[in-house]
VEXFI-184853 format. One record per residue: x negated, y negated, z negated of N, C-alpha, C in turn. Coordinates in Angstrom, 3 decimals. Layout:
! residues N
LOZA   n.east  n.north     n.up  ca.east ca.north    ca.up   c.east  c.north     c.up
LOZA        X        Y        Z        X        Y        Z        X        Y        Z
...
END
This chain:
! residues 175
LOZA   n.east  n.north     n.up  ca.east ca.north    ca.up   c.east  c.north     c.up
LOZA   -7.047   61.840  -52.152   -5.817   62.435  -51.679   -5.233   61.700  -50.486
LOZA   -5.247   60.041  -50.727   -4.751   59.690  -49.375   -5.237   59.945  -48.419
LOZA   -6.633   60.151  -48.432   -7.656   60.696  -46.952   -6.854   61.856  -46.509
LOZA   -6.634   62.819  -47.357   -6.247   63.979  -47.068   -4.891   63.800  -46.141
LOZA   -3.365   62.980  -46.670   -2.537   63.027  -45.774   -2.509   62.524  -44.571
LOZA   -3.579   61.155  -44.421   -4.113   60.484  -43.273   -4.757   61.297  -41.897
LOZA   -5.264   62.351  -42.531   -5.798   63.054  -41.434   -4.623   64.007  -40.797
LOZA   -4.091   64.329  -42.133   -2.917   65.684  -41.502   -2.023   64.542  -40.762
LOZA   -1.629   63.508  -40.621   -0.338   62.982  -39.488   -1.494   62.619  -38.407
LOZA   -2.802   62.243  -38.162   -3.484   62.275  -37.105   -3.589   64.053  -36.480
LOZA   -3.706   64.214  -37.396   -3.751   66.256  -36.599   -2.098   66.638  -35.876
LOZA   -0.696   65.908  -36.776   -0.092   66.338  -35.941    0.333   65.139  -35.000
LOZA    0.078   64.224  -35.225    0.369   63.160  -33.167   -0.229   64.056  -32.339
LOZA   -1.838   64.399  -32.589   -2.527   64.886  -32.114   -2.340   66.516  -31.518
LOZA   -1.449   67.157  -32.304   -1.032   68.287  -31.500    0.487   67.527  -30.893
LOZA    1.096   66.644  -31.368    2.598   66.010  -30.299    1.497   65.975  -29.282
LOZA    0.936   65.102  -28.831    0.023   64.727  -27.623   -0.276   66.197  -26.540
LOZA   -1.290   66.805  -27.722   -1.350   68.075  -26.859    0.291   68.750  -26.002
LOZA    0.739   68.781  -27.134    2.027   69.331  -26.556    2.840   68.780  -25.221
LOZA    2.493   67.472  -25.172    3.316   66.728  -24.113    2.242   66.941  -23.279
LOZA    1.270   66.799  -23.001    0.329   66.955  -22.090    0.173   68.639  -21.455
LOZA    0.961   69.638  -22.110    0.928   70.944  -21.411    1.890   71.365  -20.919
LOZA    3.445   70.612  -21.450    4.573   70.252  -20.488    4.424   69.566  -19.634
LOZA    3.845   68.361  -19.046    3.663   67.859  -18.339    3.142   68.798  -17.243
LOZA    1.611   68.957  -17.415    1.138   70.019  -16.746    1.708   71.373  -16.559
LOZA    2.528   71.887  -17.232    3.308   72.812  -16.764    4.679   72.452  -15.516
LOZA    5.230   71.089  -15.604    5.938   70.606  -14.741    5.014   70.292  -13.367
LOZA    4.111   70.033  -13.698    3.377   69.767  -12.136    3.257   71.622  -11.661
LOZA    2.892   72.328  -12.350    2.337   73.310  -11.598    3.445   74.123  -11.136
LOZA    4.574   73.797  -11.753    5.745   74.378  -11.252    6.554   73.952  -10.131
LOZA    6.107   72.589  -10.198    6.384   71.573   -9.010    5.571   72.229   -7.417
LOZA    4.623   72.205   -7.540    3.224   72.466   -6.648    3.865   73.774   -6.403
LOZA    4.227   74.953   -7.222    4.451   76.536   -6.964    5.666   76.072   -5.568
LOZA    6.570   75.280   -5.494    7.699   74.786   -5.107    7.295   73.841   -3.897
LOZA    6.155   73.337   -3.839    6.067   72.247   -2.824    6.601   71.471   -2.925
LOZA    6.631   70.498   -4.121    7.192   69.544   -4.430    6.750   68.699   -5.156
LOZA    6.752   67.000   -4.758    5.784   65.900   -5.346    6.519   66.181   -6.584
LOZA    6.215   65.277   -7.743    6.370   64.682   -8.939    5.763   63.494   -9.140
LOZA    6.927   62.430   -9.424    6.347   61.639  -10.046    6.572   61.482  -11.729
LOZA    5.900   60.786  -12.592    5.763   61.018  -13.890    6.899   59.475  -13.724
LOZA    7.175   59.725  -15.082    8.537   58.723  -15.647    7.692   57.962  -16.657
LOZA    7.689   56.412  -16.695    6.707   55.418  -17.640    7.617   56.345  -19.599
LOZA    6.978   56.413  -20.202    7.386   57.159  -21.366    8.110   58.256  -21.300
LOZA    8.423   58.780  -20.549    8.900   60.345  -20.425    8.578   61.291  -21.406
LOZA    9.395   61.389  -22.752    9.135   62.545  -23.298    7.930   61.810  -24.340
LOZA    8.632   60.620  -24.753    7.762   60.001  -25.892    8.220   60.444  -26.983
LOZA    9.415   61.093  -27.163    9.862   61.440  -28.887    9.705   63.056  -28.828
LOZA    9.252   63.387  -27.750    9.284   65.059  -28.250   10.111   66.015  -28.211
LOZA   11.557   65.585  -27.653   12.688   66.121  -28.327   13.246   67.155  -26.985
LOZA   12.391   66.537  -25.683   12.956   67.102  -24.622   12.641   68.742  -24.553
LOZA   13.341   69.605  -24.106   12.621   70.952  -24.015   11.698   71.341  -22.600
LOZA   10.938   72.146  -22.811    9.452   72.100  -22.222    9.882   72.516  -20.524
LOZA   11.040   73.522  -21.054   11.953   74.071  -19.549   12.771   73.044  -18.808
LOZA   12.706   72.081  -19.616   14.068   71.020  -18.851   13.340   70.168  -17.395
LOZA   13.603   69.870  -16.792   12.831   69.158  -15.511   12.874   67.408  -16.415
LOZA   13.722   67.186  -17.262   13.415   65.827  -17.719   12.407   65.062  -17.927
LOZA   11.981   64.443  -17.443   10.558   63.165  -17.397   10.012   63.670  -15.884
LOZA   10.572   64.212  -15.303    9.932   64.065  -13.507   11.228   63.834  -12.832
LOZA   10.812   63.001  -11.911   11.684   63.014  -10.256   10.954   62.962   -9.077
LOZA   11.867   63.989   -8.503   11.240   64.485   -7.531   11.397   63.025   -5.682
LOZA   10.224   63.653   -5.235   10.224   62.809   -4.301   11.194   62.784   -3.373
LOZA   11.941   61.497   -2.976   13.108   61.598   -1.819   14.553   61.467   -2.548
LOZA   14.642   61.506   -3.527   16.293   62.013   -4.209   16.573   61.349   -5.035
LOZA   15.605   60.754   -5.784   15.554   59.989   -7.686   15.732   60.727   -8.675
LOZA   15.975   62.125   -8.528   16.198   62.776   -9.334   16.655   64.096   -9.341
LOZA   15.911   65.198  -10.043   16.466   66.648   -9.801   18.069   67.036   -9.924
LOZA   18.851   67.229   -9.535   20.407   67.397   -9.547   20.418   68.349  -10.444
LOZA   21.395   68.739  -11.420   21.733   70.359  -12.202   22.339   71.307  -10.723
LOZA   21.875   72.630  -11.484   22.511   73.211  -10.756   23.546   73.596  -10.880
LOZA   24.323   73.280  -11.651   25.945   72.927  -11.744   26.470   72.327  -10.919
LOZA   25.939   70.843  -10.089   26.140   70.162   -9.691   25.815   71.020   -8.442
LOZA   24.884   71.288   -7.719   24.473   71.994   -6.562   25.279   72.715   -5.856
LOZA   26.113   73.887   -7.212   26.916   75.010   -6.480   28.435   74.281   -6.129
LOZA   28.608   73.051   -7.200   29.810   72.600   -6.912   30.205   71.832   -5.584
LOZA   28.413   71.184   -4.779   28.975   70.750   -3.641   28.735   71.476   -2.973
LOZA   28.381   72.809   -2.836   28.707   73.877   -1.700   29.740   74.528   -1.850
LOZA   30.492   73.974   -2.675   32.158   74.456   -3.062   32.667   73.592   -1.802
LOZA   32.370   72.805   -1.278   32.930   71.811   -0.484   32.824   72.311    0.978
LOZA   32.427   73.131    0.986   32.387   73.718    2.742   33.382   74.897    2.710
LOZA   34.145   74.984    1.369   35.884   76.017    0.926   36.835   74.565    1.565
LOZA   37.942   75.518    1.334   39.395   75.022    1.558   40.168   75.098    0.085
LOZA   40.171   74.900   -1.014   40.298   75.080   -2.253   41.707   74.808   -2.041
LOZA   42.669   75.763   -3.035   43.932   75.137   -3.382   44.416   76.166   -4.562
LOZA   45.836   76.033   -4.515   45.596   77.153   -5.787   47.687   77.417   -5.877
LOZA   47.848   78.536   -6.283   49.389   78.945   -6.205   50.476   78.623   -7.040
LOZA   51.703   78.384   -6.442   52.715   78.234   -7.495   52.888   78.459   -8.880
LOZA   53.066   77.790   -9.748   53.473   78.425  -11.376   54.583   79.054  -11.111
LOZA   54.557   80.312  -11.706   53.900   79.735  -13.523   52.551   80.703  -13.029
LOZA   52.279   81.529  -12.759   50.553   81.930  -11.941   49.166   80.971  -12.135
LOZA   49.931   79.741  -11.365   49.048   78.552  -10.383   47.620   79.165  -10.964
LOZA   47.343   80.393  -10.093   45.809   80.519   -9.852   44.813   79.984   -8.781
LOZA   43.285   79.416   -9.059   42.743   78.640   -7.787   41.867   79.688   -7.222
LOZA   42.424   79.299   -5.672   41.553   80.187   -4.683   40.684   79.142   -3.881
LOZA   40.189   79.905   -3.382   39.117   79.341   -2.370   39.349   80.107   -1.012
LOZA   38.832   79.414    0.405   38.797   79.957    1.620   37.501   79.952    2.000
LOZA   37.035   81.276    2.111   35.843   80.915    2.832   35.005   81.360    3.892
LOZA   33.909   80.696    4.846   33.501   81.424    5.655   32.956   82.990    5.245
LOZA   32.907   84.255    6.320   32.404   85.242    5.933   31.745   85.903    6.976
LOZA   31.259   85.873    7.598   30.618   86.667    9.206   31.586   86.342    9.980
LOZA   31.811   85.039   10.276   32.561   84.380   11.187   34.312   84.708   11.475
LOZA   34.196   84.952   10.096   35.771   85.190    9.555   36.083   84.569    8.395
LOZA   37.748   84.291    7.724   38.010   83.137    6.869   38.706   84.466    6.061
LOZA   38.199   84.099    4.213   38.647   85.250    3.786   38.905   85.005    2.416
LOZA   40.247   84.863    1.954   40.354   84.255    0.494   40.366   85.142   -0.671
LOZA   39.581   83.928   -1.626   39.388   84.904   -2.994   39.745   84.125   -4.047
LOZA   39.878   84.647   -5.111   40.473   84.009   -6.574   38.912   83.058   -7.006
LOZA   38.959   81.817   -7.059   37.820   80.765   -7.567   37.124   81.809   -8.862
LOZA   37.521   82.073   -9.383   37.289   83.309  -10.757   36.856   84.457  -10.378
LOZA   36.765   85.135   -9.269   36.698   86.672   -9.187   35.035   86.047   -8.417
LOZA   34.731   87.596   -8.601   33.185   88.424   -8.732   32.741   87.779   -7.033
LOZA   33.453   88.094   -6.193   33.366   87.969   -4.777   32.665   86.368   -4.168
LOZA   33.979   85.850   -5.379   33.939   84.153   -4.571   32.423   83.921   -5.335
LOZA   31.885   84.463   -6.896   30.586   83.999   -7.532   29.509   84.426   -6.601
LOZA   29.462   85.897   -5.869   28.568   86.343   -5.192   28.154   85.442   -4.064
LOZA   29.520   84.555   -3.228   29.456   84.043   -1.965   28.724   82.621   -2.704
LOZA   28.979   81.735   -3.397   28.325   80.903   -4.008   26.876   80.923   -4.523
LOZA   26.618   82.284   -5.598   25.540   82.432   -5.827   24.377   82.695   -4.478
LOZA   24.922   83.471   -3.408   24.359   83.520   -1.920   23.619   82.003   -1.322
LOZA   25.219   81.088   -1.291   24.686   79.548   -0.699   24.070   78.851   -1.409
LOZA   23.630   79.231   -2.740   22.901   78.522   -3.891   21.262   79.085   -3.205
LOZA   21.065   80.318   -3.005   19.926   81.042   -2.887   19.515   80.564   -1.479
LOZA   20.274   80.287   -0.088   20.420   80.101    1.011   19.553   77.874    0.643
LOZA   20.073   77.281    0.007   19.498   76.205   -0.014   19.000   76.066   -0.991
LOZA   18.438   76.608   -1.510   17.120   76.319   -3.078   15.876   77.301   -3.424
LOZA   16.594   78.527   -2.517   15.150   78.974   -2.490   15.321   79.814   -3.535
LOZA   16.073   80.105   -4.685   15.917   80.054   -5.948   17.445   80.252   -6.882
LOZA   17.059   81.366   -7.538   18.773   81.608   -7.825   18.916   80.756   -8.995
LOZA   20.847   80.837   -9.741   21.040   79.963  -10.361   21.384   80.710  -11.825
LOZA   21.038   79.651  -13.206   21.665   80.356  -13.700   22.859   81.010  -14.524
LOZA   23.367   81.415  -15.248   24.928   82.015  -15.608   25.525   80.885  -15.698
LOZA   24.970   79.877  -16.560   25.335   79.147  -17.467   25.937   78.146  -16.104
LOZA   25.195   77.636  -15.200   25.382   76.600  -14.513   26.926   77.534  -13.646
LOZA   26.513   78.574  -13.235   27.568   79.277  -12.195   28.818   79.329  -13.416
LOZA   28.667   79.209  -14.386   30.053   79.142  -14.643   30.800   77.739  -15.226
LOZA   29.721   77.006  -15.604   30.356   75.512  -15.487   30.856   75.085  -13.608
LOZA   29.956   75.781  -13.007   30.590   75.142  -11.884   32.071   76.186  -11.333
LOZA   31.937   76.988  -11.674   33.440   77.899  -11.383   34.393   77.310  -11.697
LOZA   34.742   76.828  -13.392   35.351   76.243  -14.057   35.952   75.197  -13.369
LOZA   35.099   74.647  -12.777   35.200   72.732  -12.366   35.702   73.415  -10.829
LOZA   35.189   74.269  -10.543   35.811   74.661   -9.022   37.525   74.402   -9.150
LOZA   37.604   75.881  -10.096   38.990   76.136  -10.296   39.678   74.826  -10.781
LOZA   39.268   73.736  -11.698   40.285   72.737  -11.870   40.456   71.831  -10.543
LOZA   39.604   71.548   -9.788   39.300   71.039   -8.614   40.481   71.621   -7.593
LOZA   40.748   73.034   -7.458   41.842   73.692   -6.813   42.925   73.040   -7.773
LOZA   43.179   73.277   -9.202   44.387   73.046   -9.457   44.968   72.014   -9.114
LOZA   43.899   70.743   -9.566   44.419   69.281   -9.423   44.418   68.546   -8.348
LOZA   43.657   69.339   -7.332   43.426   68.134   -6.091   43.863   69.150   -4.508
LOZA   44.006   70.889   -5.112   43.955   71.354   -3.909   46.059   71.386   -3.751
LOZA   46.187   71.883   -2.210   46.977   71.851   -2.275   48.043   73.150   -2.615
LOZA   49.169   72.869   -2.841   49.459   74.249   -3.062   50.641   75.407   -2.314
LOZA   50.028   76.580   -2.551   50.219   77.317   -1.400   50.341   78.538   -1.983
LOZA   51.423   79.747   -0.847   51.411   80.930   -1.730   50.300   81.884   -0.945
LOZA   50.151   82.744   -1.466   48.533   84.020   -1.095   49.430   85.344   -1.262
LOZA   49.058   85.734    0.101   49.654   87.226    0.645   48.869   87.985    0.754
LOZA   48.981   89.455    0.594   48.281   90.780    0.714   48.599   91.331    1.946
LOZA   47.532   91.448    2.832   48.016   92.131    4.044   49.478   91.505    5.204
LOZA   50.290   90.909    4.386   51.064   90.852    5.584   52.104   89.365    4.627
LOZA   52.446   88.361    5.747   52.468   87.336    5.448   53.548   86.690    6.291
LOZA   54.400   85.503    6.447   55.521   84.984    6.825   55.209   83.420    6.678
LOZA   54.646   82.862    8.013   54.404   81.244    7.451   55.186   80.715    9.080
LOZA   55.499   79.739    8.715   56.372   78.990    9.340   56.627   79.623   11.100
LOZA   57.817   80.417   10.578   58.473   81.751   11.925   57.177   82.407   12.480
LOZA   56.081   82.587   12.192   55.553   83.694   12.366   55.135   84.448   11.193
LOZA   54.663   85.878   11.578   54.322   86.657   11.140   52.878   87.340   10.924
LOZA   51.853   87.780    9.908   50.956   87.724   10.196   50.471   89.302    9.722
LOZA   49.701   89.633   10.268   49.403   91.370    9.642   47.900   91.360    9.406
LOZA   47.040   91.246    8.763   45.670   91.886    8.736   45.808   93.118    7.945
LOZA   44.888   93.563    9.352   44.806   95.013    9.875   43.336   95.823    8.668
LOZA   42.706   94.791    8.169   41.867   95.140    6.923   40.852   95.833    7.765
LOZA   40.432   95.289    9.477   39.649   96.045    9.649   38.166   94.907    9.476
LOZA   36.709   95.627   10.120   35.571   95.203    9.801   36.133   93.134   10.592
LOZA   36.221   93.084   11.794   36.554   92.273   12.498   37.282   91.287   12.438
LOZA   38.255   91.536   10.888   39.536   90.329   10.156   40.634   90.238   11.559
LOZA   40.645   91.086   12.162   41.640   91.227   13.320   43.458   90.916   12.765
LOZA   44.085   89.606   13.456   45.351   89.877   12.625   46.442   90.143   13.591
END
């Protein structure tokens, strides 16, 4: 009988092994699809526990390390003007470029995710997914609350220090 359990924990190291050895190889070939070195990490993924999708036990060449893409969309949040409006509201907006026009949207609404999800695709090659775009929204919007400054947001027609401002809502952002 002891023969018997002796072999079954050599059969399963022996499929752990396999297993780490086809994640591995699945990280290189996904790497390579990408044009991108890998180097292997000394014990990377010795307990098993990592998931096969996670980039954990490689870094990539040049960086030390693959960034989340949480992290990614949040510093292309940084080429906005973030701030966010008076309470009791205090909602966070963003300013942002648009075909060489400046055009604000609620950090939360569909528009500002599209323009993000865009500059995500624009430098990665590669879209992002829900999960990350909305941890980074989140962190956008507190980012407006706590650090941007604050300011009120007009529809069409506006009153900032003795002037007056009208957009005309045409293609051109003409005001």
């Amino acid at each position: 009988m002891s023969g018997d359990s002796d072999d079954l924990n050599f059969d399963e190291d022996e499929a752990a092994k396999e297993m780490f050895e086809r994640w591995e190889q699945r990280d290189e070939e996904r790497a390579n699809r990408q044009g991108k070195a890998v180097k292997r990490v000394a014990g990377a993924r010795a307990d098993g526990a990592d998931d096969p999708d996670d980039d954990a036990g490689t870094i990539r060449e040049g960086d030390g390390k693959q960034p989340k893409q949480a992290d990614i969309l949040i510093g292309l949040a940084k080429a906005t003007t973030l701030f966010h409006t008076p309470a009791p509201d205090s909602d966070a907006f963003a300013d942002i470029e648009v075909g060489g026009h400046r055009e604000t949207h609620r950090v939360r609404c569909k528009k500002f995710r599209e323009w993000l999800r865009y500059q995500y695709f624009e430098k990665v090659e590669s879209g992002c997914n829900a999960e990350a775009m909305q941890v980074a929204v989140e962190t956008i919007a507190a980012k407006a609350q706590y650090q941007g400054d604050e300011r009120q947001v007009y529809v069409r027609v506006a009153a900032h220090e003795g002037a007056i401002y009208i957009d005309l809502g045409d293609e051109l952002a003409n005001h």
